[in-house]
N, C-alpha and C positions, 0 to 999 in steps of 0.2 A: 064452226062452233061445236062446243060437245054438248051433248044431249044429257038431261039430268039422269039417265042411266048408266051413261060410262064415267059420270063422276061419282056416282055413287059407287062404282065397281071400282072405281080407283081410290077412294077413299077405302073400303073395304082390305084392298089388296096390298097397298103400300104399308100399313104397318104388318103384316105379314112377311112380304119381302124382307123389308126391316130386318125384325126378327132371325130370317133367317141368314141374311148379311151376317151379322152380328155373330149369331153366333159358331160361322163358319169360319169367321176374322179369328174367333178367339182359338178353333184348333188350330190353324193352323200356326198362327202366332206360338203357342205351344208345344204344338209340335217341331216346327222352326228355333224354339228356343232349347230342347230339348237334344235336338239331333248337332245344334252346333256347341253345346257344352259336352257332349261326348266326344268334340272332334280336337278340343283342348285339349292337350298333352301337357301334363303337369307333372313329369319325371325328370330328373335333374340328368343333364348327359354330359358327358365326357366326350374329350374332343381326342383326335390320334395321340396328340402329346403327352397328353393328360395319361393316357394309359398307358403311351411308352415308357414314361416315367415311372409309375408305378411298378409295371413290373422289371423295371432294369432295380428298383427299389427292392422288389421281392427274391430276386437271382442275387443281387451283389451281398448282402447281410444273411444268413441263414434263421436269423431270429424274427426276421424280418415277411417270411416268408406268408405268414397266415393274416400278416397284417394287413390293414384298411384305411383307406382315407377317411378322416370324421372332417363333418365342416359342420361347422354350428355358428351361429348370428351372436354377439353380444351387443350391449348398450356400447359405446363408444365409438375411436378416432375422429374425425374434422368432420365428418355429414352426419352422424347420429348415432350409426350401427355400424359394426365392421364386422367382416369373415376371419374366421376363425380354423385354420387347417392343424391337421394335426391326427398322427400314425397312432392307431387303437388297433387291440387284437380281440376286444370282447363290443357284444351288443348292447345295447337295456334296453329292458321292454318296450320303454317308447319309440324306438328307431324304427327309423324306416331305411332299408339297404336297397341300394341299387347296384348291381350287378352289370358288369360287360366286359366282353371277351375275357372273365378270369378276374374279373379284378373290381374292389367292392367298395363304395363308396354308404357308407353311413352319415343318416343324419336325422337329428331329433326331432320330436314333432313339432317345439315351438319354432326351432327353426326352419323347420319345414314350410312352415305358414309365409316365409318372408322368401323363400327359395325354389318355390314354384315354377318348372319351368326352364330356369336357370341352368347354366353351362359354364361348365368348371374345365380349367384352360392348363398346362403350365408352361410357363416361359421360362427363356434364359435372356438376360440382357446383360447389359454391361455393369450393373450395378446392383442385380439381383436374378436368381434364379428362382422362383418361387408358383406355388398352384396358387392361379386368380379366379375370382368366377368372373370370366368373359364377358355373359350376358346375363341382364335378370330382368324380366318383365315383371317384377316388383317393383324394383328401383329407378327413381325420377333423378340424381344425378348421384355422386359423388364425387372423390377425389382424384385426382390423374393417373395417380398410385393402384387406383383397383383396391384399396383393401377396406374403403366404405362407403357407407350410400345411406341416401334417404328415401324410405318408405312414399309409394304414392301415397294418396291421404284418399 
């Protein structure tokens, strides 16, 4: 049996503990929250193809040369939004560029909010040669085609 001493020490102590439970849960939870939202790469990349293409783009046309892939989101096709490709030689201030091995891929900021992440492909098939974004950890499905998707919610 406990003696009314060690329950009085435990009543004492236990919200103590508590306390400090508490609020040790919450750095680390915090800090654990913190360390794995830095570990998110939210820069859009390019795959081999992706860039051979480009710059077999940049070598064959001389006009061609300084130019950029733009990818930007509109409202449309069959899931809601579709990607939008398409050869720029100027910035605007809202852009964000990503850059690799030479070769530069711009994209605006609204659309940057839906392309997070994201990997941008290009293919040749039988019935189309065209730059897809591959992947998007935005997008909960779209079309077969690659050219829309529905926003997660």
């Amino acid at each position: 049996m406990m003696s009314s001493k060690s329950s009085s020490l435990i009543k004492r102590v236990t919200p103590m503990f508590t306390s400090w439970i508490r609020q040790n849960h919450r750095l680390l939870s915090s800090s654990a929250l913190r360390e794995a939202s830095s570990l998110v790469d939210d820069s859009i990349h390019l795959t081999d193809n992706c860039i051979r293409r480009l710059k077999e783009l940049q070598t064959s046309e001389g006009s061609a040369k300084d130019k950029m892939l733009r990818l930007g989101v509109e409202t449309g096709g069959c899931s809601g939004f579709q990607y939008v490709f398409d050869l720029d030689d100027k910035t605007n201030p809202d852009d964000r560029v990503f850059e690799t091995e030479g070769v530069r891929l711009v994209v605006d900021n609204i659309s940057y909010d839906f392309l997070k992440g994201a990997t941008v492909d290009y293919v040749e098939e039988l019935i189309r040669a065209a730059f897809i974004v591959a992947a998007n950890p935005s997008a909960v499905g779209g079309c077969s085609c690659k050219s829309s998707f529905m926003v997660k919610q």
